[in-house]
C-alpha positions as CSV (number, residue, x, y, z in Angstrom):
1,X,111.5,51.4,-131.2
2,X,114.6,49.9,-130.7
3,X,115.9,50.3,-134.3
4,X,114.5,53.1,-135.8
5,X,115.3,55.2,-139.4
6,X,117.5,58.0,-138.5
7,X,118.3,61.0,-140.4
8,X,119.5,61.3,-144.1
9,X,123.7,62.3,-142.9
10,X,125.3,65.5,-143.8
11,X,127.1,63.8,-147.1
12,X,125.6,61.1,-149.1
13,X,126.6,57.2,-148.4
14,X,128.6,55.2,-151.1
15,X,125.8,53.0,-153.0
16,X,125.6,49.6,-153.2
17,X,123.5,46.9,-155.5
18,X,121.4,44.2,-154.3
19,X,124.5,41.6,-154.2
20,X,126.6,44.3,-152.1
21,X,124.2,44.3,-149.5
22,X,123.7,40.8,-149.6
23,X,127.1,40.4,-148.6
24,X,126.6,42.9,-146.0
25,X,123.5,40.9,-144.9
26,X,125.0,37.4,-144.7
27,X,128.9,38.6,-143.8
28,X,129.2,41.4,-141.6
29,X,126.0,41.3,-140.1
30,X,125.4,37.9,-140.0
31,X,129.2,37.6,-138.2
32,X,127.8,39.4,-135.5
33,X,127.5,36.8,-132.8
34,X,126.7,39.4,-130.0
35,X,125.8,43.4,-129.7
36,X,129.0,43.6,-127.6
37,X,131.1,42.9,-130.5
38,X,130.5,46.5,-131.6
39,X,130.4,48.2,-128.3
40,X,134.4,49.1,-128.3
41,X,136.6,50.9,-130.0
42,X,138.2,49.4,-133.0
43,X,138.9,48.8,-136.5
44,X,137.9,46.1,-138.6
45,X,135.7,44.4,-136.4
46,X,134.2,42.1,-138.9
47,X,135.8,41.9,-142.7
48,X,134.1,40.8,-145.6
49,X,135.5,40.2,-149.2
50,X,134.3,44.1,-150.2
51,X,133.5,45.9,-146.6
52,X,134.6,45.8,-142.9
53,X,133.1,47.2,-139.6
54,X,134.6,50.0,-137.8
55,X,133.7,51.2,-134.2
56,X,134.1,54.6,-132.9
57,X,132.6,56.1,-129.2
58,X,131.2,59.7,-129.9
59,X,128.5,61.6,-128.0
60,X,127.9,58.6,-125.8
61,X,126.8,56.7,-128.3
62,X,128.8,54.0,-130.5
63,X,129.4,54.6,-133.9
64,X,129.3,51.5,-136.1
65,X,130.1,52.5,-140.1
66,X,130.7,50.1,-142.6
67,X,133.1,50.8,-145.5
68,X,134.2,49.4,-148.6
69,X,137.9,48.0,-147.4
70,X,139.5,49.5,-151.2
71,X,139.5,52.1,-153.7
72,X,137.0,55.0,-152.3
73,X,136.8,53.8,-148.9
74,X,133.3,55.0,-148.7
75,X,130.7,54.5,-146.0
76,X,127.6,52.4,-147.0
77,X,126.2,52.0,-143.8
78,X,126.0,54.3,-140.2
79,X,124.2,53.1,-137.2
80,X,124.4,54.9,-133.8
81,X,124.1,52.3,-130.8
82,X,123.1,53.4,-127.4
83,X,125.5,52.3,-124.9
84,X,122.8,50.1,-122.9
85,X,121.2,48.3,-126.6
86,X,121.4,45.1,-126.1
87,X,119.8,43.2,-128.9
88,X,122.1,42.0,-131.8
89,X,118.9,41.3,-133.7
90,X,118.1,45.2,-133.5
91,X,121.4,46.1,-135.1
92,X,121.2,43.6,-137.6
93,X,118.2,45.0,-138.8
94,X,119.5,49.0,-138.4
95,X,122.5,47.1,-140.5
96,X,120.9,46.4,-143.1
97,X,118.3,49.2,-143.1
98,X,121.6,51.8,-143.3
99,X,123.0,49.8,-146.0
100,X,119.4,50.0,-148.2
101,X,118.1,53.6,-147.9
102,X,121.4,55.2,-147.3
103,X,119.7,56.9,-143.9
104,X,121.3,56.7,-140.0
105,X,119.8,54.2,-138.1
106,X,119.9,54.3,-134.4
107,X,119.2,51.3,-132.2
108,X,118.5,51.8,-128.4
């Protein structure tokens, strides 16, 4: 499966309502314009009124976590992305899949 349900993590996500992920939906996934765009290190890939798009190499994997940009700070979202994915439409789904059941998604 190339984007699968993950693991529950080790501390519980931030939650969000059905507009939150919305906007999650429509403007940090939907920015996306290619898998590359997470496959590199950096911050604030993609922004969005409430959340932006950090991401981070770790145990040859890429670590894509998407955070509210004030107050808390808190994750909503983790996906781990394996260095030769190469379908945005996978992550886009893991994306939104993280952001609804508060679970790591990997895509491969």
């Amino acid at each position: 499966m190339p984007a699968a349900q993950g693991a529950l993590p080790g501390s519980s996500f931030t939650n969000t309502n059905s507009t939150l992920r919305k906007e999650i939906k429509n403007d940090i996934a939907g920015a996306l314009t290619s898998i590359s765009d997470v496959q590199r290190e950096a911050d604030s890939i993609v922004k969005s009124d409430n959340f932006h798009l950090d991401s981070r190499s770790v145990n040859s994997q890429w670590k894509v976590e998407i955070q509210y940009r004030a107050g808390t700070k808190g994750t909503v979202a983790l996906v781990l992305v394996d260095p030769n994915a190469t379908s945005l439409a996978d992550l886009q789904t893991a994306i939104n899949g993280s952001a609804s059941d508060g679970h790591i998604w990997n895509v491969t």
